[in-house]
N, C-alpha and C positions, 0 to 999 in steps of 0.2 A: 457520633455526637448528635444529642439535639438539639436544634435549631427551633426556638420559640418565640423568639424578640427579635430587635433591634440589635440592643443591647450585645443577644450572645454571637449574633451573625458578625459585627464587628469585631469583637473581642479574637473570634474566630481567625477571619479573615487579618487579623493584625498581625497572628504567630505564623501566619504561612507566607512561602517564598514567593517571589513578584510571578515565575511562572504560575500556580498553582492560584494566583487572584486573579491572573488573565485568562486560566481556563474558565473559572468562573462566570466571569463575564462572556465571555467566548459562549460558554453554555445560553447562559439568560439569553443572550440575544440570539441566539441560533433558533432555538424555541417558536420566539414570536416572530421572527424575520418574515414572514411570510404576510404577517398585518401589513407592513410594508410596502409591498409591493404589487397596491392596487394601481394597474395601470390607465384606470380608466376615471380618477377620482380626481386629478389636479392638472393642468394644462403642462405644468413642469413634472410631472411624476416620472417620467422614462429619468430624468436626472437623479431626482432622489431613489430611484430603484436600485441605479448603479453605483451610485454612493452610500447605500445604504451592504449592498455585497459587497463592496471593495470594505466597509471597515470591518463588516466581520469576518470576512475571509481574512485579511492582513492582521486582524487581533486572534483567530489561532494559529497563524504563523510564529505569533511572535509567543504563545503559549508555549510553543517547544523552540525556539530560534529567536532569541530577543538579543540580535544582532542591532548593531547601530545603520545599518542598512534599513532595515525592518522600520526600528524607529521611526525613523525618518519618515517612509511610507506610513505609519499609520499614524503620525502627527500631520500629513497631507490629508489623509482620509479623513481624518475628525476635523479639520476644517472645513473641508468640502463638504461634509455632513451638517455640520455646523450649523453652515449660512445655509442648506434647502429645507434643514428642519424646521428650523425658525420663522419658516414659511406657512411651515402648514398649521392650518386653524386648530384650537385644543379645544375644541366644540365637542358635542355630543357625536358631529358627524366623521368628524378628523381624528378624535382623538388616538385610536386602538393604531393609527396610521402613525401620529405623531410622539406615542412612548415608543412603540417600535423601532422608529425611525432612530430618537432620542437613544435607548438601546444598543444601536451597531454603534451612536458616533459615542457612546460612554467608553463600550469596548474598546475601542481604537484610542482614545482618549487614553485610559490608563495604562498602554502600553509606550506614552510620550511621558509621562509626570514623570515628575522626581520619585525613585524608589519607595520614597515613606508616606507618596499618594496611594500606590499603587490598592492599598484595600480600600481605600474609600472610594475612589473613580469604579472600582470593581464591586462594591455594596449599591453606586449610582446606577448601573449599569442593572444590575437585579431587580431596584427596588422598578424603573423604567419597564422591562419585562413582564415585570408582575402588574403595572398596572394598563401596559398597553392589553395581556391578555384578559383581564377582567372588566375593561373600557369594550371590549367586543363580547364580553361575553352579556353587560348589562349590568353588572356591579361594579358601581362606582364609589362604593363608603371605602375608605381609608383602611378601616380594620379585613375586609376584602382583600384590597391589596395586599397589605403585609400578609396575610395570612396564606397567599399565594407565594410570595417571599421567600418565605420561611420554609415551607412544605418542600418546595421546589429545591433551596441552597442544600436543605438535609439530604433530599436524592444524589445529590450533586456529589455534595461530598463523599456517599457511601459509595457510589458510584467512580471518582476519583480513586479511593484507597483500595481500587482492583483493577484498576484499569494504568496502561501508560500513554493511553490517547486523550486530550481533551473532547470528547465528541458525547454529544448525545446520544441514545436513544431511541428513541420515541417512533411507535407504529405511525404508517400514514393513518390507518383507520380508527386513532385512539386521541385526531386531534380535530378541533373543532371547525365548523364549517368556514368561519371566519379565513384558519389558515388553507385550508382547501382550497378558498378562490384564491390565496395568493399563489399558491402553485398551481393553479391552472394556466395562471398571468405566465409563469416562466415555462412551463410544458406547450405552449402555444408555438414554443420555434422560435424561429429568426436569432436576432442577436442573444435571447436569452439560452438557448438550448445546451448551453455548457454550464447554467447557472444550474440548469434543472437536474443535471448528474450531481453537478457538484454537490447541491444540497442534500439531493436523496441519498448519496451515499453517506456522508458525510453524519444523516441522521438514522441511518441503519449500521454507525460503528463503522462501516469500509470506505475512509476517506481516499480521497482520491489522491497520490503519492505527495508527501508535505515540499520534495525537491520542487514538485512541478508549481505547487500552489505559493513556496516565496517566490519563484521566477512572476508568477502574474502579481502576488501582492506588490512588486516590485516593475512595473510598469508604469513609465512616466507620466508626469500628472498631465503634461499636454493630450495625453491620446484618454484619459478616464474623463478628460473636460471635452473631449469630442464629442464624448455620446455612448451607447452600448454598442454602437454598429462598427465603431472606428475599435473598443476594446473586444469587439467578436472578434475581429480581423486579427490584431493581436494575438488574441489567442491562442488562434488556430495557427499562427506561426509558431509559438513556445511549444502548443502540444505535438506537432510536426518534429519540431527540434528535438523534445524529448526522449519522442518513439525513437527516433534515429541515433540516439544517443547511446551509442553501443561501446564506446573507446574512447578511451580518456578524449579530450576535445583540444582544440586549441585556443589560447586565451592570450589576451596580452598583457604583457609584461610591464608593466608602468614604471620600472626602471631603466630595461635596456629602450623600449616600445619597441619591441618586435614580438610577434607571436611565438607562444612556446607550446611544448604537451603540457596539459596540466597534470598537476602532481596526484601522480596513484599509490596507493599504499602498497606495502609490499606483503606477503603473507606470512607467515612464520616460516623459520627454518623448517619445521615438522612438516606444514602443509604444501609447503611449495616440495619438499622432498616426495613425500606422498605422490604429491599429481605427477611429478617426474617419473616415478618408479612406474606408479599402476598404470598408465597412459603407457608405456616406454612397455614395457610387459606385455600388455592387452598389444599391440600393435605389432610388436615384434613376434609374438602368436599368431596374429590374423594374417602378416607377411610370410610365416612359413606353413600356416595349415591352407591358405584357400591360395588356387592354380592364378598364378601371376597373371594369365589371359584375362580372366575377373577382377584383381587389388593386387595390386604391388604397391612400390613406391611411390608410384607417380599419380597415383590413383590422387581424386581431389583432397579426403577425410585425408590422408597420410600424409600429404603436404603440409597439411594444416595442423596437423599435430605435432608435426614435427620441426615446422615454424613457430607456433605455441613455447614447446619446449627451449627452442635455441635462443628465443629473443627474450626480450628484457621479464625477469622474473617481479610483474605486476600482478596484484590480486588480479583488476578487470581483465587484463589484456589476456592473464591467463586462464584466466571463467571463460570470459567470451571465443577462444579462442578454441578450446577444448569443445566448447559449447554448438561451436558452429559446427567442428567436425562432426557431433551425436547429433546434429539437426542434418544434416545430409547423409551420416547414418541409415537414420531412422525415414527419410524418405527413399532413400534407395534401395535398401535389404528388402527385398522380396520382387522389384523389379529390373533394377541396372544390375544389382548384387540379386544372387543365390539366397537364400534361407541358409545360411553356413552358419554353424554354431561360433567361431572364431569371429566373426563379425558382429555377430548377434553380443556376445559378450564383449567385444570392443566397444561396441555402442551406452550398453550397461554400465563398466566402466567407469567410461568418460561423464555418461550421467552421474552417478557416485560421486564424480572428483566437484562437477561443479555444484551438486547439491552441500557438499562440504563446503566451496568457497561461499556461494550463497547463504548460507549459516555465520560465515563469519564476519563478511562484509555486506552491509546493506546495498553498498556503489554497483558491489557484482552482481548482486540480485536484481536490485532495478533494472541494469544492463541487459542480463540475458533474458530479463521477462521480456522488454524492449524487443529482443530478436526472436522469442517465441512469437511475438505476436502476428509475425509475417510468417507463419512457416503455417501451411493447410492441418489441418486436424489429419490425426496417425488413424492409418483404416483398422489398423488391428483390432480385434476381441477383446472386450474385458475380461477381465481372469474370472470366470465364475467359482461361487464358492465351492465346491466341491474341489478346484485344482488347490485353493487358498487352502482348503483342510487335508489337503495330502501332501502338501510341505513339509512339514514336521518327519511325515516317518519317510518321505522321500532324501532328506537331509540327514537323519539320525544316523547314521551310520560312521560320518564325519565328525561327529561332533561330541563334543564331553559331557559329562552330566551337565555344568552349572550352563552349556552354551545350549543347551539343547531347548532344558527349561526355559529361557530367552527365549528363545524360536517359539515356542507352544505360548509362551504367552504372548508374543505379539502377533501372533497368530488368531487368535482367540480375540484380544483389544479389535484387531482389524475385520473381523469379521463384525463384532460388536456396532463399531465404528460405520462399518457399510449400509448394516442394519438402520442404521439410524440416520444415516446420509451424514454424517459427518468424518472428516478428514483427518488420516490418519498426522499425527505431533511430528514433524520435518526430521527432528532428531531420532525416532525410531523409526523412519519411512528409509533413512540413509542406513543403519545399523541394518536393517532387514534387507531390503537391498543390494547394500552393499555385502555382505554374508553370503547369502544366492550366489553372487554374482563369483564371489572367491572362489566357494563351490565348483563355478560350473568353470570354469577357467582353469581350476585343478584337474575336475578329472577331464577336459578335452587333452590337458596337457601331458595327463600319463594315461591316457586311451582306457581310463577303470571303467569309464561306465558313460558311453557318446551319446546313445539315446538319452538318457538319463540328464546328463551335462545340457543335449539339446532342448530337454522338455524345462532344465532348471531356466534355461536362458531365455527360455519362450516366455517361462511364467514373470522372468521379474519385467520383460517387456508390457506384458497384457497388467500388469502388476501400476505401470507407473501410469496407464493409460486410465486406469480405475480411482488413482489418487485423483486425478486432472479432474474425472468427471465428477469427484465427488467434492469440488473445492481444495484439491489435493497440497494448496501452496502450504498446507501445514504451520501456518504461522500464529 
């Protein structure tokens, strides 16, 4: 749609859902955020810096999460914005500082109004954007402004209608030097060094996980009226908590008040059967092919899957569970453990099951990236293409026409994909993998073909180690 007036920007804005006018907004001020946060222009500015990122962080929280929690925080924030904006001078010298500012508390703003504000706090919030960016750039006529406006909402919204993330955007090197010094202000360190991720990701499309970012929009006003040093500290508690947050947690109960597990979902009959079967299979393979002096029962990975399996049938508990056995796996097979092909596809497997859970639940994905993040990078080889194109007729022999054709095309996508540094789509990285991996677990199990089984198990190894390097979360 084009965006050429007032007029049609509202009319716009009137037919879309309250989410879809806080991206909006969200966007505008994301933009110019950076006019903002000159730290060196007003005696109070370290306050208006951090009240200027608490409201736009908390107005795209509530873009995707427009909880009454949420509320709440960003009707705190657009107060606190409020009164430090109102401070600063709308001078020639202040001004690009003072729409900016104006900007994050409009955002935050239209995430408190009554529903039938919601486009117009969200047109405030734009029109603010548009003119703090053109107050720095040197045009200051009116028709200036809107006309930035307008350019701007159109990107927006084509932009929107492909995307399911509110986020900008925008090169570092495609914005003006204005916002350059304000991110030099947060790349400087100290209290601001989690603003300076935040934003850069944020405006490269890879926001930094939305659970993590309500928990801080959602910090008490006492500790964001402290200062930035007292919400650094903060922080770095949430993001600690987060990493660590590998299994359901405990939370209290405001009925009985006692703490309880908090509530995990459960899988499908299908999926939970699945992980039962292929884990319970792959393990009870690896139990009778490799000499009990190396893996038996008792071994740590066996424990652990087979505690996984017996306790409570949870998406997380059983991602992460299965997860941790393929991460001790995967550091052991080649030192504590043998090169055994029966382990090696145990390991496979298990990655298989939780690349499925991770697929269906978002809780299980965060979860086990949380426990990747502690485990040393795999020494292994990446697959070179040459092993990548001997797939196919290393496989074919197992396989029917219609599965074969699959295998060559994604065969082919994948090499494409490498070619070009990008990462192969999560749901053909498990099809493909997962396939391999059936493979080589057949034939170690009817002794057809051991070399053959060894080298399938090797490759979908060197296989996932090549997704990782290449951005491989496939998402």
């Amino acid at each position: 749609m084009a965006i050429t007036n007032e007029e049609e920007l509202k009319e716009w804005l009137q037919e879309q859902p309250p989410e879809v006018c806080l991206a909006m907004a969200y966007r505008a001020a994301m933009r110019v955020l950076p006019m903002a946060l000159d730290l060196s222009r007003f005696s109070y500015s370290k306050h208006l810096v951090i009240t200027s990122l608490r409201a736009v962080l908390t107005s795209g929280v509530a873009a995707l999460r427009l909880a009454p929690d949420v509320s709440a925080a960003a009707k705190s924030a657009d107060s606190a914005s409020a009164a430090l904006t109102s401070a600063v001078p709308d001078d020639r010298a202040g001004s690009a500082v003072h729409h900016a500012a104006d900007a994050a508390g409009f955002a935050a703003h239209a995430v408190s109004v009554d529903s039938r504000a919601f486009a117009e706090k969200a047109e405030n919030a734009i029109e603010a954007a548009a003119n703090a960016a053109y107050s720095a750039a040197g045009l200051e006529t009116a028709d200036a402004a809107d006309a930035a406006a307008y350019s701007d909402s159109e990107r927006d919204i084509q932009s929107l209608a492909t995307s399911d993330i509110p986020v900008p955007k925008l090169l570092r090197d495609a914005v003006s030097d204005h916002l350059k010094d304000g991110l030099s202000a947060l790349e400087a360190g100290g209290p601001w060094s989690f603003w300076a991720e935040w934003y850069a990701r944020a405006m490269a499309g890879d926001p930094l996980p939305w659970d993590l970012q309500e928990q801080i929009a959602l910090i008490p006003d006492e500790i964001w009226k402290a200062g930035p040093e007292a919400v650094a500290e903060e922080i770095k508690k949430l993001r600690f908590q987060f990493r660590t947050n590998v299994a359901p947690q405990l939370v209290r109960d405001e009925e009985t008040d006692l703490f309880r597990v908090e509530t995990d979902t459960e899988p499908s009959i299908d999926l939970a059967d699945f992980a039962a079967n292929r884990a319970g299979q792959a393990l009870k393979a690896a139990l009778e092919s490799v000499s009990a002096n190396i893996f038996n029962s008792g071994s740590y990975e066996a424990v652990v899957i087979n505690g996984a399996l017996a306790g409570p049938r949870t998406t997380s508990l059983l991602a992460t569970g299965l997860y941790d056995a393929c991460l001790g796996l995967d550091a052991n097979i080649g030192d504590r453990y043998p090169e055994e092909i029966a382990l090696i596809n145990l390991k496979n497997a298990l990655a298989g099951i939780v690349d499925e859970f991770c697929e269906a639940d978002e809780v299980a994905r965060i979860r086990c990236a949380n426990m990747a993040g502690y485990v040393a990078p795999s020494n292994e080889d990446v697959l070179s293409e040459d092993e990548l194109r001997a797939i196919p007729d290393l496989t074919a022999s197992e396989l029917d026409t219609e599965a074969r054709e699959i295998i060559e095309s994604d065969i082919e996508r994948a090499l494409a994909e490498m070619t070009r540094q990008e990462a192969m789509p999560r749901w053909r990285r498990i099809r493909l993998a997962n396939w391999m991996t059936t493979i080589s677990i057949y034939w170690d199990r009817t002794k057809k073909g051991f070399k053959e089984a060894e080298t399938l198990a090797k490759m979908v190894s060197k296989l996932r180690v090549a997704w990782r390097n290449f951005g491989g979360g496939g998402e």
